[in-house]
KEBA-244632 format. One record per residue (C-alpha): residue in one letter; x, y, z. Coordinates in Angstrom, 3 decimals, m for minus. Layout:
! residues N
{"A", {X, Y, Z}}
...
! end
This chain:
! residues 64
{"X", {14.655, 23.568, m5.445}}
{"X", {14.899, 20.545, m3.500}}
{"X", {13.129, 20.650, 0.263}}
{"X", {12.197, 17.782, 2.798}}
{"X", {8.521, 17.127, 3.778}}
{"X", {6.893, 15.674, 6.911}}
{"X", {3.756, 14.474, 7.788}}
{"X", {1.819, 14.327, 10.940}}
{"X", {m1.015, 11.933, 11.318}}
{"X", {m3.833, 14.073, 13.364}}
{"X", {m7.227, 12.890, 14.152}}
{"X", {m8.828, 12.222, 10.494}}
{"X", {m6.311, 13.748, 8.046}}
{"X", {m2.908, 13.304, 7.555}}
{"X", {m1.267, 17.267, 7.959}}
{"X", {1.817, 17.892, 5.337}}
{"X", {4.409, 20.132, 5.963}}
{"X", {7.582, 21.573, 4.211}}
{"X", {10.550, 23.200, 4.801}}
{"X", {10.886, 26.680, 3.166}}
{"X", {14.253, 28.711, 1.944}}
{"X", {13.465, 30.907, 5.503}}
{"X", {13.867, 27.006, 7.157}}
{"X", {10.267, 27.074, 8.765}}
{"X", {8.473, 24.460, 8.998}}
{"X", {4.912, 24.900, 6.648}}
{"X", {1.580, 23.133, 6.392}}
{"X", {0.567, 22.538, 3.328}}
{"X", {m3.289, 23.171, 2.286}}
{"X", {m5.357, 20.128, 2.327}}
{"X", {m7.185, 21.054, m0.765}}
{"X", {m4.208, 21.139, m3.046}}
{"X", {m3.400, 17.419, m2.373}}
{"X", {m3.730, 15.034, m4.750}}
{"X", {m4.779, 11.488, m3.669}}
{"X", {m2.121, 9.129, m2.087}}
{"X", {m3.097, 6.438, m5.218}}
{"X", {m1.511, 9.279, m7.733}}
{"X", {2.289, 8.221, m7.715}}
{"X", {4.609, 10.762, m9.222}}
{"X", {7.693, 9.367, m11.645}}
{"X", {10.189, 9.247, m9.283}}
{"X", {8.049, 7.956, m6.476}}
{"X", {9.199, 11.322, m4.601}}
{"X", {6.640, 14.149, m3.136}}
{"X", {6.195, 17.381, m5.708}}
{"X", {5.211, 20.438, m4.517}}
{"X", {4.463, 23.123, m6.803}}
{"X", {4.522, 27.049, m6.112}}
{"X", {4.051, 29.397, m7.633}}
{"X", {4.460, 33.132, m7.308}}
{"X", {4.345, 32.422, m3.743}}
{"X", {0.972, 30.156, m3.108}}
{"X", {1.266, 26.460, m3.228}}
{"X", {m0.315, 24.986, m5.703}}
{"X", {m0.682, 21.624, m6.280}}
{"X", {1.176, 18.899, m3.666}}
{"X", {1.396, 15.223, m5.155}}
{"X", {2.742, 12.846, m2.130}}
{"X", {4.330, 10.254, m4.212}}
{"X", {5.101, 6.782, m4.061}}
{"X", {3.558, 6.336, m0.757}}
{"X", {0.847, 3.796, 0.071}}
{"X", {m1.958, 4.785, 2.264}}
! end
């Protein structure tokens, strides 16, 4: 399923969000990020859930 992302650049932390199928706006859990030096293969944010919980969230291409 394909969804759009946003990020919002609060005090220390950068705070991800994504759109779910309801089309709400969630944040996604710090600790499942991976670091912004882990590129995916398409250079695209991944987010993977499963049975509900989100589970691992790799940014992408993007440079810190």
């Amino acid at each position: 399923m394909k969804t759009q992302f946003r990020v919002s650049r609060a005090q220390d932390e950068d705070q991800w969000f994504y759109l779910t199928k309801e089309n709400k706006w969630k944040r996604i859990r710090p600790d499942i990020i991976h670091p912004l030096e882990e590129h995916t293969p398409t250079h695209q944010p991944v987010l993977f859930i499963w049975a509900d919980p989100e589970v691992w969230f790799w940014v992408g291409g993007i440079d810190g």
